[in-house]
N, C-alpha and C positions, 0 to 999 in steps of 0.2 A: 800590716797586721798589728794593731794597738790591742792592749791586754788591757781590760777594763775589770779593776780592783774590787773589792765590796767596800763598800762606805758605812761607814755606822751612823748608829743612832738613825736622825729625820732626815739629815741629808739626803740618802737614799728618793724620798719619798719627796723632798721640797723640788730634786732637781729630775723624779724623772714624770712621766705622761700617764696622769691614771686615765686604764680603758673602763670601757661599760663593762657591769657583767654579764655574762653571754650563758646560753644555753645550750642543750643537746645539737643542736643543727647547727650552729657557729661551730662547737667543736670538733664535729664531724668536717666542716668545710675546712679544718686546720690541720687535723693529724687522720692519718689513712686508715685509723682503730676501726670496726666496726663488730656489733655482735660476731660471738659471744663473746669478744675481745676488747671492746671499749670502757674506758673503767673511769671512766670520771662522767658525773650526770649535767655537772654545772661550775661552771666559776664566776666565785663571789665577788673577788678581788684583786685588780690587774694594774699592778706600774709598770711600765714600757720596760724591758730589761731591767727590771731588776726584781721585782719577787711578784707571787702569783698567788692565792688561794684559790681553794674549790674543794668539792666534796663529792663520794660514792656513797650511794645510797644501796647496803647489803641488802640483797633479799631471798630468800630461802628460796626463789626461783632461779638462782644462778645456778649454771648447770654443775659448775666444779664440788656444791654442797654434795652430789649423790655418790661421790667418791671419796671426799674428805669433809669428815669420817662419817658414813654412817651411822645413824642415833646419838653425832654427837657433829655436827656441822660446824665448823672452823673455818675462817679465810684462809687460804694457802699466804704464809707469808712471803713467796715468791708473787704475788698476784698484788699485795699491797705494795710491795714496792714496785712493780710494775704500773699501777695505778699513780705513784707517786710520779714516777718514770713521764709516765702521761703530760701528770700536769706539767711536770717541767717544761716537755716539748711545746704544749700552748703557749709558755713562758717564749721561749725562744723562737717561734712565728713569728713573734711580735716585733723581731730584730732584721732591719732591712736586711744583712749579709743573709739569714738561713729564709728568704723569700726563693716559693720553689724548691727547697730542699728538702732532706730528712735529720732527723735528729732522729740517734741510735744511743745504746749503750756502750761505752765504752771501759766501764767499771764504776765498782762500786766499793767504799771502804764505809768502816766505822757501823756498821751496820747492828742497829740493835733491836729486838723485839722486845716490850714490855706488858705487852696483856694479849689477848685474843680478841680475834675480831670475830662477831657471831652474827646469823642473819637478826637484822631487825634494827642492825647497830648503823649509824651514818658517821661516814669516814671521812672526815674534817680534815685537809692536808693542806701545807702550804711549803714551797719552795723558793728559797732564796738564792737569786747567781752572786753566787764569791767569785767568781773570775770566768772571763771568755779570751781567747786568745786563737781566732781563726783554725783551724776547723775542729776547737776540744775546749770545750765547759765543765766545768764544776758547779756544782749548787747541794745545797744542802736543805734534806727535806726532812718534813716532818708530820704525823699522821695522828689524831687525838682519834677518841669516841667520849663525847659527853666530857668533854675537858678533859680526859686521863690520855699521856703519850699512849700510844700505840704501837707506833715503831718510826726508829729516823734513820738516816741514813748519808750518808756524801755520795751524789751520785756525777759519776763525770759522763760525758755524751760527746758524741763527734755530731760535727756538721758533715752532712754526705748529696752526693746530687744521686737524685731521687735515678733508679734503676731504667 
């Protein structure tokens, strides 16, 4: 079990594997999400292990708008980070060891909310792994609207063999 560090700056990016960006059906063929539970529509931006972007597309048709709140519709911020949660696990497929596996929550710290997410808003996130160390990651995300943070978070995840 090697613990693989975060690297700063470009290194990251000089030594690891950019993928293509994929769509709703690549992502689907990677994490078990499906309506009304799937919260990422696309990703943009993918280095092998080591950071990810993508983005949710809010739309007044989610079913969670007709209970939070009424005449005044708001993402649940348990839902954005669960969305962020997402990406990460796309992140972590990408890693020969969690081939076949699941990526779960294992905690969460540092956790902040800075504006509200409303339908109509597209939810720009990206995740970076600061550390993996067989079978528990950390990575640190992040979620904009229209360039303004939204909410970020340290999310850590076990690797688990699928049930």
């Amino acid at each position: 079990m090697t613990e693989k560090p975060a690297q700063a700056g470009n290194s990251s990016e000089e030594s690891g594997v950019q993928l293509p960006p994929i769509g709703i059906r690549e992502i689907m063929d990677l994490i078990p999400h499906r309506y009304p539970f799937i919260l990422v529509d696309r990703i943009t931006e993918h280095i092998k292990e080591k950071r990810i972007k993508g983005y949710k597309n809010v739309s007044m048709n989610e079913p969670f708008f007709q209970g939070h709140f009424p005449g005044d519709p708001i993402m649940p911020g348990v839902l954005q980070l669960e969305a962020m949660a997402q990406l990460g696990a796309v992140l972590m497929m990408s890693s020969d060891v969690a081939q076949g596996k699941l990526m779960v929550f294992a905690g969460m710290d540092n956790v902040r909310f800075r504006r509200m997410v409303i339908p109509g808003d597209r939810l720009d996130m990206e995740c970076e792994l600061v550390r993996f160390r067989m079978p528990i990651g950390k990575s640190h995300c992040k979620a904009y609207v229209n360039g303004e943070l939204a909410v970020e978070a340290d999310m850590i995840f076990s690797v688990v063999t699928r049930p």
